[in-house]
N, C-alpha and C positions, 0 to 999 in steps of 0.2 A: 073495821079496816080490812080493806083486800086489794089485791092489785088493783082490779080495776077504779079503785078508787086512787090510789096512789097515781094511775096515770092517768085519769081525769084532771089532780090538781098540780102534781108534779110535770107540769107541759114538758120542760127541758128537759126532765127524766134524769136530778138529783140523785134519784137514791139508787138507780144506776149505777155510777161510779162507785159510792161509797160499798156498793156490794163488790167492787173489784179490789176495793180498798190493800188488803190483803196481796194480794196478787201485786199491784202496782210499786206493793213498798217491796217487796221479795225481786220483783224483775227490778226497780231501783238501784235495791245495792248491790246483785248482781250485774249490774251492768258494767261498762269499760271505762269510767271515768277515773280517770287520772288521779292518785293522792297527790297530796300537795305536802311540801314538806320546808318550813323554814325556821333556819335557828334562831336562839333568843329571844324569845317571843316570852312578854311577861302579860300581855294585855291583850286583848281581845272586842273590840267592839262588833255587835253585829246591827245592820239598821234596814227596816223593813216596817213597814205598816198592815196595820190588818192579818189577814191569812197571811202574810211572807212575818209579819212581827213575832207569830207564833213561833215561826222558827227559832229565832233567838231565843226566847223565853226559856224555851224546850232546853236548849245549846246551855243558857244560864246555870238554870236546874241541875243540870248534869256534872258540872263543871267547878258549882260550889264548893267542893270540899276540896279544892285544888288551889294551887298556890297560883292560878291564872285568873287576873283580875279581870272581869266579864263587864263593859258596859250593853244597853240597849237602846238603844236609839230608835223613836218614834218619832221623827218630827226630822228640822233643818239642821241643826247646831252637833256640830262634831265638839266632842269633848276637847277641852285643851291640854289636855294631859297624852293627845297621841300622841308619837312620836317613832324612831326608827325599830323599837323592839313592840312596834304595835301592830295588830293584822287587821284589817279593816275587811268586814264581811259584808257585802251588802247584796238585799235580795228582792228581789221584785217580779213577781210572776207574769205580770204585762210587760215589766220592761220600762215601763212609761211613768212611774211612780215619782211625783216631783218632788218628794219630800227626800227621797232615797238617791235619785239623782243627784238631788243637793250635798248629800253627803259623799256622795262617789265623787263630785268632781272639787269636795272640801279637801278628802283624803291623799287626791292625787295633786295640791299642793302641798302638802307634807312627804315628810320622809319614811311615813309609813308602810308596809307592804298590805299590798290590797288584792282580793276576787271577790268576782261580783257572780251572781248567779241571776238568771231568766229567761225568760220562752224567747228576747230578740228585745226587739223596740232601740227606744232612742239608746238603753242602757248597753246595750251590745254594739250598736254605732261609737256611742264614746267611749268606750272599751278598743273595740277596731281600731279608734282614729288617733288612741294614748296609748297603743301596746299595752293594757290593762288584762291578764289574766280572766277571761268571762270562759265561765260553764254554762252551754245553751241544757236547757232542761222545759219538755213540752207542757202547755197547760193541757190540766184535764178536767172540761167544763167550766172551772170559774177558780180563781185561786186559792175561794176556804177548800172545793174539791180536790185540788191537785197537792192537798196538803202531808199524805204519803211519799207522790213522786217528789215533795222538795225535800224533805226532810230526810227520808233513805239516800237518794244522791248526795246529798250533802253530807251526809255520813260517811259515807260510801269515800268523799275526797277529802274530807277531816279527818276520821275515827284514829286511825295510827298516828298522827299528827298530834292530835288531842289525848293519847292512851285512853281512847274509850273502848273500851272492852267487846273485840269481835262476837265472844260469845253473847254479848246483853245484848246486842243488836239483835242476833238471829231468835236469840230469847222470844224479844219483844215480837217478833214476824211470825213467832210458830205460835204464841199467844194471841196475837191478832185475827189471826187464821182460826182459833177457836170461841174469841168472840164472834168472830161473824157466822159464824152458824148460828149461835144464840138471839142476834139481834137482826141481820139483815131483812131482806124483803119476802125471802122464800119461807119464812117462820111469823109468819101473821097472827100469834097466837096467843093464848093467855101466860106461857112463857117466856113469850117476849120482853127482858129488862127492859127496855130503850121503851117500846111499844106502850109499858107500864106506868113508865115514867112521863110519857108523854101523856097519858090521860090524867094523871097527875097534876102537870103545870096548869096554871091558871093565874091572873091578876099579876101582880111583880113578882118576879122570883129574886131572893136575898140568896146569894151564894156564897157560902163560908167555906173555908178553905185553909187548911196548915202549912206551913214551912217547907216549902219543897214541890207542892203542888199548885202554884200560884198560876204557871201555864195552864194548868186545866183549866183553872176558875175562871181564866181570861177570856181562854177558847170558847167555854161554855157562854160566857155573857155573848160574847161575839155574835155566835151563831145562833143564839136565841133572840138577836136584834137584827140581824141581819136574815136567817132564814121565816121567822116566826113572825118578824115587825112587832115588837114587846117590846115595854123598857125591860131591863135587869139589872142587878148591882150585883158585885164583887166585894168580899171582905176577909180581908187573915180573919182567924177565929179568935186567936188571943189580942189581938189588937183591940177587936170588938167587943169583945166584955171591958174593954176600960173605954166605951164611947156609946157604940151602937148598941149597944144590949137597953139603954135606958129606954130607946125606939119603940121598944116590946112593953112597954109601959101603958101605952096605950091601942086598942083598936085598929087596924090599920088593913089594907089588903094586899099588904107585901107576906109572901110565905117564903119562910125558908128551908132552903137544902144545902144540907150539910155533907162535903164530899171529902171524905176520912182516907188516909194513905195504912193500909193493913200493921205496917209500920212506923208509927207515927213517934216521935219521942214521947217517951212515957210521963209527960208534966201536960205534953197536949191531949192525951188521951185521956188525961183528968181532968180537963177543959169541957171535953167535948162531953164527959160526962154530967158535969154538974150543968151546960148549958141546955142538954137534952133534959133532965130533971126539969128546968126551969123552965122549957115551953110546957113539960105537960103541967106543973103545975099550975099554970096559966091559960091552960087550954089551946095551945098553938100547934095547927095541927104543922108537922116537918116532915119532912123527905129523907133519907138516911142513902147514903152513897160510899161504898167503900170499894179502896182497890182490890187488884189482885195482888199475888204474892210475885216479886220477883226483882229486878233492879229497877232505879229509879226510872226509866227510860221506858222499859216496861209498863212499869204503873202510869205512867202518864197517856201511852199513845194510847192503850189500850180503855185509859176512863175517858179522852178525848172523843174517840171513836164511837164508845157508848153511848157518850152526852151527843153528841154535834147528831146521831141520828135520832134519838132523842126528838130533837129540833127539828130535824125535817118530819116526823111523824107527827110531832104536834101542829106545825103548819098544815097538815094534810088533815088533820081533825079538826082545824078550825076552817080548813075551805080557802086556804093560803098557798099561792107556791110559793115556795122556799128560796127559786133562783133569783127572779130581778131585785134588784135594789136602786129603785129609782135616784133616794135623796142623795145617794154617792155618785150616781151617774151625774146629777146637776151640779154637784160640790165641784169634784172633778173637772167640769167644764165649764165650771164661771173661775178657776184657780189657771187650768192650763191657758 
């Protein structure tokens, strides 16, 4: 792996961005966006597909141990339980996202209070045309990339809102800042985690995942279907020993990686031990993934970051680029 190899199959120049990654979420929440502030808020939905779904996830994650009840919304159907102590989040990086539209303009027959975030499109005209609170925020190359600049902004107009802690934010930005020396494109070397891990994947990858890190495992299948063209699967890990584990029973060419939080509750990290005993037992060769130390907000973007380039390195080993995604482009335009 060398540059010139990366921009031989990276045409749109992917791993580009993600080497700004760093930079874009630090100029993100530094910027002048406005916090938002509204009382009595017991509920929370955010609704978003894809790279914008992530956001919520992330927002979920964060937000569990708080007496704010969190939906997510991937699809049309607004929960029936909103109502006027509800905030309705909705995001969409093109703007044009019909499933999220649907619910922007489900929200604005209720009596819930709503903002909506996106680079413009139809979502910012019906925001304009409802006096609907919209925060324009630019794409940067495709929406799984501009997945810094949503998330920091977004922070950046929640965080005091939400009590999410100024310093876990900055935490997470001076830790990100030292993955990316480790992993981005100016380190091409046997060093490299992401780069390691990429010559690693092969055949289906089974992604197991703890209580808390659910977003990453998402993100990870996401961008391993979307930048690599692979299937993958997602699964909690305790869940999976009372179902999936029998799977390993037989022969198969799904391998799995296991992506461990430094701090995991101590009943899951007995899990995780007897399930690694039982691949080798069995001979199955696994992948071992763990966070860093720091808040939950932290651990996430920063194992997001590692895996999602990950994905773009292994598409580049396999002679793949990483940006178009045909079969969403034709979904997309047999739906709109």
């Amino acid at each position: 792996m060398d540059i010139a190899t990366l921009e031989k199959y990276d045409i749109q120049k992917m791993y580009k961005i993600y080497d700004k990654w760093p930079e874009i979420a630090r100029e993100s929440f530094e910027s002048n966006q406005k916090p938002i502030n509204f009382d009595n808020i017991d509920h929370i939905v955010f609704a978003g597909m894809g790279g914008s779904g992530a956001i919520g996830d992330i927002f979920a994650s964060i937000l569990s141990k708080t007496n704010i009840h969190v939906n997510i919304v991937k699809g049309y159907l607004l929960p029936p339980t909103v109502d006027s102590n509800t905030l309705v989040i909705t995001v969409s990086v093109s703007g044009n996202t019909t499933e999220t539209l649907a619910i922007l303009e489900a929200a604005h027959k209720t009596k819930s209070k709503i903002i909506a975030f996106s680079s413009g499109g139809k979502m910012l005209d019906y925001c304009t045309k409802n006096k609907i609170d919209h925060r324009l925020i630019p794409q940067y190359h495709s929406p799984r990339g501009s997945f810094t600049s949503y998330l920091y902004t977004i922070l950046k107009a929640l965080h005091s809102f939400l009590d999410i802690k100024y310093q876990d934010i900055v935490e997470s930005i001076t830790e990100l800042e030292k993955t990316c020396e480790k992993v981005n494109s100016s380190n091409l070397t046997e060093n490299n985690s992401s780069l390691n891990l990429a010559k690693w994947i092969k055949d289906i990858p089974m992604i197991y995942y703890p209580f808390g890190l659910q977003p990453v495992a998402i993100r990870f299948k996401n961008s391993l279907q979307e930048n690599t063209k692979i299937h993958a699967c997602a699964e909690d890990v305790i869940e999976a020993c009372h179902n999936g584990i029998v799977s390993w029973e037989i022969e198969s060419n799904v391998k799995p990686i296991l992506i461990q939080g430094v701090n995991d509750y101590i009943k899951t990290k007995e899990r995780w031990k007897v399930l690694k005993e039982y691949f080798k037992e069995n001979k199955i060769n696994f992948y071992e993934v763990t966070s860093i130390e720091g808040s939950i907000l932290t651990k996430m973007i920063n194992l997001i970051y590692f895996l999602d380039y990950a994905t773009i390195y292994f598409a580049i080993l396999s002679k793949r680029d990483p940006t178009p995604v045909k079969s969403i482009e034709k979904i997309k335009k047999e739906i709109n």
